[in-house]
C-alpha positions as CSV (number, residue, x, y, z in Angstrom):
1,X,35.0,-25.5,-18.2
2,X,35.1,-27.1,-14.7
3,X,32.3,-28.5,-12.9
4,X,30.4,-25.6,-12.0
5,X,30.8,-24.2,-15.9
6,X,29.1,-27.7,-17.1
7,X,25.4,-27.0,-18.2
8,X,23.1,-30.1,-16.3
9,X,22.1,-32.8,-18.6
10,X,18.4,-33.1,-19.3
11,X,18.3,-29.4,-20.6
12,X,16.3,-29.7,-23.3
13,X,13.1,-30.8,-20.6
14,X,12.0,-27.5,-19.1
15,X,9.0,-29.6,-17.3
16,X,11.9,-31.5,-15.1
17,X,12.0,-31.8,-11.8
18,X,12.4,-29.0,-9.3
19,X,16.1,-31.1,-8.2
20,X,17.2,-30.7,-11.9
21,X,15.7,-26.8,-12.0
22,X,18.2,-26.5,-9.0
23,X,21.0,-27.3,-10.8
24,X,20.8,-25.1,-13.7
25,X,20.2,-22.2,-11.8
26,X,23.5,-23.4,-9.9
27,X,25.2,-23.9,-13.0
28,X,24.0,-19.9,-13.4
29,X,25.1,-18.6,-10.7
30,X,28.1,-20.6,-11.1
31,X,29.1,-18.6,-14.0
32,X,29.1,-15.3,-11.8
33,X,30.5,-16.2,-8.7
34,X,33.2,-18.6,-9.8
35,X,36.5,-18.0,-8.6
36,X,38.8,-18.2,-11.8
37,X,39.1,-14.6,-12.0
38,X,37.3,-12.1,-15.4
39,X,39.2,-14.3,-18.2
40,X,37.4,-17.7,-16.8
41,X,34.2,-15.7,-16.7
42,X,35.2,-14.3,-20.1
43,X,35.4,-18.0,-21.7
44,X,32.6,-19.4,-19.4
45,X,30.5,-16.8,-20.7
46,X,31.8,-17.2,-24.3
47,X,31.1,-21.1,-24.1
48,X,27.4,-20.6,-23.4
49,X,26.8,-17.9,-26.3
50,X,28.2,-20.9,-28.8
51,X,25.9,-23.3,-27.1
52,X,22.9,-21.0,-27.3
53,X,23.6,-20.7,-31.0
54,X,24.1,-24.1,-31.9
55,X,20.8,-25.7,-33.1
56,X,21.6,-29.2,-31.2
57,X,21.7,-27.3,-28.0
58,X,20.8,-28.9,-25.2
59,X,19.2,-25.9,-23.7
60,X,15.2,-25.7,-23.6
61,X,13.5,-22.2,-24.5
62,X,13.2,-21.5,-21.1
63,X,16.7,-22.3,-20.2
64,X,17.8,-19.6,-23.1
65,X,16.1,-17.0,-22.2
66,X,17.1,-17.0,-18.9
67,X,20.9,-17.5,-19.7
68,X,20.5,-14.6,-22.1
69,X,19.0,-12.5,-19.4
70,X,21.6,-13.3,-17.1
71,X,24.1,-12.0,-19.3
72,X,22.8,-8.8,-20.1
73,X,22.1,-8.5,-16.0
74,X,25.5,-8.7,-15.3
75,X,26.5,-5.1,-17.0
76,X,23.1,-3.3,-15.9
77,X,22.9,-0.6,-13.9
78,X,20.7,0.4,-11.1
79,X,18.9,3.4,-12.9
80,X,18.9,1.4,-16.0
81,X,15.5,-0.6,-14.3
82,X,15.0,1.7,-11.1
83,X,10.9,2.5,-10.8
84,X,12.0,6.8,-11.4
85,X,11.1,9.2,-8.4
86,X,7.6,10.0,-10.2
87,X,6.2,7.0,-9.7
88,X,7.1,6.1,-6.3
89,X,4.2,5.3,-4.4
90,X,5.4,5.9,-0.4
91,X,3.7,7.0,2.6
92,X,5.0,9.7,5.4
93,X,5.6,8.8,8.6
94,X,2.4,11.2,10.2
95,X,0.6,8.6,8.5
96,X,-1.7,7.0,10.7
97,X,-2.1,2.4,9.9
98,X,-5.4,2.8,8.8
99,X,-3.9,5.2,6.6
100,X,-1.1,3.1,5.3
101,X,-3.3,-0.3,4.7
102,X,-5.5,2.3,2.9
103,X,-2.7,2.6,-0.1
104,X,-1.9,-1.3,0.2
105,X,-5.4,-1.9,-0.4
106,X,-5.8,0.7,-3.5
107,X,-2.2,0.3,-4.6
108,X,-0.2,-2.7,-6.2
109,X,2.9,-3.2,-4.2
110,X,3.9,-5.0,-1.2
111,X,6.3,-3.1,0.2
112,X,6.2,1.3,0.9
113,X,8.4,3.4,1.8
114,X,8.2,5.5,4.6
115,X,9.3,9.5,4.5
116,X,9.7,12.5,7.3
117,X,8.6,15.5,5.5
118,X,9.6,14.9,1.8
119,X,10.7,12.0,-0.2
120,X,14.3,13.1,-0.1
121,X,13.8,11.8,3.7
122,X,13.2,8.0,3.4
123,X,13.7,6.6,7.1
124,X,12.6,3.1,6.5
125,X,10.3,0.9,4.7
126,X,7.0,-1.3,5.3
127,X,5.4,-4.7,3.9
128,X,1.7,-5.5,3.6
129,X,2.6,-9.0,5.7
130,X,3.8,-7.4,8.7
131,X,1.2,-4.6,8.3
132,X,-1.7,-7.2,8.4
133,X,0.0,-9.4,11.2
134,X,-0.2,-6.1,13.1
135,X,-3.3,-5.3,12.2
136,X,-4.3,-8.9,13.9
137,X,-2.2,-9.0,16.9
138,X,-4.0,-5.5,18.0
139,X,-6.8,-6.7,17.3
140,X,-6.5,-10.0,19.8
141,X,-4.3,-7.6,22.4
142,X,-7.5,-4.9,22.0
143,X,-4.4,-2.3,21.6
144,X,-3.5,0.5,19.0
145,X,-1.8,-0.4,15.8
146,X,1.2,1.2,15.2
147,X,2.9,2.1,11.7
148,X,6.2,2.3,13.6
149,X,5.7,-1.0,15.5
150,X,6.4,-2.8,11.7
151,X,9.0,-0.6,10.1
152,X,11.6,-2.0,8.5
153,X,15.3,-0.9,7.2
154,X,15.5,0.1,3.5
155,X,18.8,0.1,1.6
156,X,20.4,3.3,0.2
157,X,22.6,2.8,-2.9
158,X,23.9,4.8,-5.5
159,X,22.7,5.2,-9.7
160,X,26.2,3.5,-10.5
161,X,25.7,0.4,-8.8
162,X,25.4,-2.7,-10.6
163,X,22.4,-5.2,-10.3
164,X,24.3,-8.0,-9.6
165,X,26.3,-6.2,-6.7
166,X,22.6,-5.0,-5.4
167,X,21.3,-8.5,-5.5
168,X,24.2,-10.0,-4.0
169,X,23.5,-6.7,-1.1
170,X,20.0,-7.6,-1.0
171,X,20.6,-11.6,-0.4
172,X,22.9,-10.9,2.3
173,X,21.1,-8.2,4.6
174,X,17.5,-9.5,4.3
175,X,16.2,-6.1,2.7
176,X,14.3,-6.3,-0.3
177,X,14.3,-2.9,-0.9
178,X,16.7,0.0,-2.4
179,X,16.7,3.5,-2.7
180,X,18.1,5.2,-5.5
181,X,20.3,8.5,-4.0
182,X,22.8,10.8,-5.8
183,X,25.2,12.7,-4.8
184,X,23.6,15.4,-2.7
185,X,21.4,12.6,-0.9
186,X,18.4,13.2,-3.0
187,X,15.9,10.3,-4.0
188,X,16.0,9.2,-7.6
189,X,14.3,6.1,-7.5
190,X,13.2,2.3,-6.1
191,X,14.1,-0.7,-6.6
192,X,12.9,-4.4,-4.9
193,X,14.2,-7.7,-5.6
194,X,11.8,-8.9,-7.0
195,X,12.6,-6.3,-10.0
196,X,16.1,-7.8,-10.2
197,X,14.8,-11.2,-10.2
198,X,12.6,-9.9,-13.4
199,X,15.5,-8.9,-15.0
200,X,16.7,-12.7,-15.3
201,X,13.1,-15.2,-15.1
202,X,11.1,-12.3,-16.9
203,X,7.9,-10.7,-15.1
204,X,6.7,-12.5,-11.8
205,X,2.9,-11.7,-11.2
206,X,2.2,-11.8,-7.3
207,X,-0.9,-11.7,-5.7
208,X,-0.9,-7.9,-5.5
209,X,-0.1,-7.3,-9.4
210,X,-3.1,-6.0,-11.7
211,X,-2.9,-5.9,-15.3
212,X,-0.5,-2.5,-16.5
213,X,-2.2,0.0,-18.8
214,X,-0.6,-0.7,-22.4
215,X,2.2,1.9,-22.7
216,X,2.0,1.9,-26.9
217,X,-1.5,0.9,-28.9
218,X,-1.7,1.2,-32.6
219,X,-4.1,3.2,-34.0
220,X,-6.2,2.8,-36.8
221,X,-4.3,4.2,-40.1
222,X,-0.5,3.0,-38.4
223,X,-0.2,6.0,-35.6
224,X,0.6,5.0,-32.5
225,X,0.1,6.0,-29.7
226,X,2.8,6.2,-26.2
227,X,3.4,6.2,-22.8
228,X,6.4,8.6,-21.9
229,X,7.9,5.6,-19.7
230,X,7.4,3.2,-23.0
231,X,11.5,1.9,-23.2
232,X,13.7,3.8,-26.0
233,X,15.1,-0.1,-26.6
234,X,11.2,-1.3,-27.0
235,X,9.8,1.1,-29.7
236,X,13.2,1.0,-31.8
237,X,12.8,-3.6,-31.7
238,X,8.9,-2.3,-33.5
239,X,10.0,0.0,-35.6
240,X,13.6,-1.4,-36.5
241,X,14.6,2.1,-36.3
242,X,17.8,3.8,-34.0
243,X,15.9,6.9,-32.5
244,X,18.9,8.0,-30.0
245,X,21.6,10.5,-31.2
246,X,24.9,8.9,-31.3
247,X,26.2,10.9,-28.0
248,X,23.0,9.9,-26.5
249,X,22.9,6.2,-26.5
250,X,23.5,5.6,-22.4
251,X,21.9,8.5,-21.1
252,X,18.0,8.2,-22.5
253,X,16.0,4.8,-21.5
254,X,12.3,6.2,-22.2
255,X,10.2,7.7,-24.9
256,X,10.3,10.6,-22.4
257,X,13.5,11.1,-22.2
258,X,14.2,11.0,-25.9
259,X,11.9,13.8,-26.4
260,X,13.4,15.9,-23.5
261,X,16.5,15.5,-25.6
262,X,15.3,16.7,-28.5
263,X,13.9,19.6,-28.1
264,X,16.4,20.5,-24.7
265,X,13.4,21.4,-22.3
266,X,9.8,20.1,-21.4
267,X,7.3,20.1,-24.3
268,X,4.5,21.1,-23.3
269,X,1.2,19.8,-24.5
270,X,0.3,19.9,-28.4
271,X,3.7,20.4,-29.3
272,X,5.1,18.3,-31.9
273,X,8.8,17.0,-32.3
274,X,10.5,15.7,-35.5
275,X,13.5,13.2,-35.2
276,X,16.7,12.5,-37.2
277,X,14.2,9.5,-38.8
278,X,11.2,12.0,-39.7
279,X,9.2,10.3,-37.1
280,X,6.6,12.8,-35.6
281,X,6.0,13.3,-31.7
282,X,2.7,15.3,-30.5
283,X,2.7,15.7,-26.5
284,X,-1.3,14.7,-26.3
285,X,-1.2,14.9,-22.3
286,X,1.2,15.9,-19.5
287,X,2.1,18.7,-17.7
288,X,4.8,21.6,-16.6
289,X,7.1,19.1,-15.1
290,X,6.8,15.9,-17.4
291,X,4.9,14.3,-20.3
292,X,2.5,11.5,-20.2
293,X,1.4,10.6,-23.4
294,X,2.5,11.0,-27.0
295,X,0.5,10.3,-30.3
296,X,3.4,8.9,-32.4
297,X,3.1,9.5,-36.5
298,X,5.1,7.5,-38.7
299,X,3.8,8.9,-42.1
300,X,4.4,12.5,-43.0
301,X,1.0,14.6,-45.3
302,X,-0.5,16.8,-42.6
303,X,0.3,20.4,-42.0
304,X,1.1,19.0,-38.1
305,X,3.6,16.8,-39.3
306,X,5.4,19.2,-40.9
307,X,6.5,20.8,-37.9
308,X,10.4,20.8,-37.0
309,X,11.9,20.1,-33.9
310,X,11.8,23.3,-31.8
311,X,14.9,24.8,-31.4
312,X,17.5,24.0,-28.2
């Protein structure tokens, strides 16, 4: 390895200083952006799995989850983490500022974005920090606040691209915000860098996060019961279980998207879904464009588990 591949000494105390914190996230981001070419990565990479799996490592626990994050980040894909089109909290540009700091207030992000007439029309994007420095300045100038006074530029990128591209993107234009497009131009989803950085350091909790609902609860008797955006990868960990078809496995990331490819259309409420592992899905709440929740049922007896998977 040369000098960037060499882990900093001290590893094993997670409580170091910020200077030594530094260097191993150099040392990271050493392993990505060094300049030997994708068989230096190859062995860089290589050389850290063996150190992660020796037991003298030098690595804290800390230190190895973040390495292992960063190499799963490396091969991830924008829609693989993208907040989907459903959820996207944004405002329209008719909006009036009272309007807009209305929705920061209710809401849990720091940034919106900001549409024409639909959300296939993204023009730009604004953050709570400018929208309150506004809100002051008008104030002191006795003037009208205006939305358009703090919008910013938002990034446009494609499903395909890769995190680690995006970041890179992100670090050198000064926008912390991306918007999923396909090909027609349409808007698929949102990302900010403070998702990517998630991806690596694991979930950052900013002033403006609240506590998210549980997406799966276990009931009494060993049901359980789902969020449709609970991750495919999540519920098979808990139930050691592989619930994707084989053709399947890099196309479906949610509950909801498993189920959709089940049954080959939108089930609608009360229905219930068998799998290939005789698990049991019953649609409890959603509606004619998606599902919400799903009471799970991992033990067959009842005249509604025996239902089959509806036909395609």
């Amino acid at each position: 390895m040369n000098k960037t591949d060499s882990p900093p000494e001290g590893g094993k105390d997670t409580d170091s200083s910020s200077k030594g914190r530094g260097g191993f996230i150099d040392w990271i981001k050493g392993i990505f952006s060094g300049g030997g070419g994708d068989n230096s990565l190859k062995e860089s990479l290589e050389e850290v799995i063996d150190e992660l799996e020796d037991e003298e490592s030098s690595f804290g626990e800390e230190e190895r989850s973040i390495i292992k994050n960063a190499l799963t980040f490396r091969n991830k894909r924008v829609d693989d983490i993208m907040v989907p089109r459903t959820d996207i909290i944004a405002v329209p540009s008719s909006a009036t500022f009272e309007e807009v700091m209305d929705v920061f207030v209710e809401g849990t992000t720091s940034r919106l974005p900001v549409y024409r007439d639909t959300l296939d029309e993204v023009i730009a994007m604004v953050h709570i920090k400018d929208a309150f420095r506004e809100l002051v300045t008008a104030k002191d100038k006795g003037g009208d606040r205006s939305l358009r006074a703090i919008q910013r530029p938002i990034l446009f990128v494609p499903p395909s691209m890769k995190l680690f591209d995006l970041l890179t993107k992100m670090q050198t234009t000064h926008i912390h915000m991306a918007l999923v497009v396909d090909e027609y131009g349409g808007t698929d989803g949102l990302l900010t860098i403070e998702d990517l950085v998630e991806q690596i350091v694991g979930d950052i909790e900013d002033e403006h996060d609240e506590v998210e609902a549980e997406l799966l609860r276990e009931l009494p008797g060993g049901d359980l019961m789902a969020d449709a955006r609970l991750s495919i990868e999540d519920l098979e960990n808990l139930l050691g279980l592989d619930l994707l078809p084989d053709d399947q496995d890099d196309d479906v990331d949610t509950l909801g998207g498993l189920l959709f490819t089940l049954a080959g259309y939108i089930p609608a409420v009360g229905e219930t879904i068998t799998d290939k592992n005789g698990l049991h899905y019953k649609i409890v709440d959603g509606d004619a464009r998606s599902i919400k929740t799903i009471l799970i049922r991992r033990r067959a007896g009842t005249e509604e588990n025996k239902a089959e998977t509806p036909p395609s």
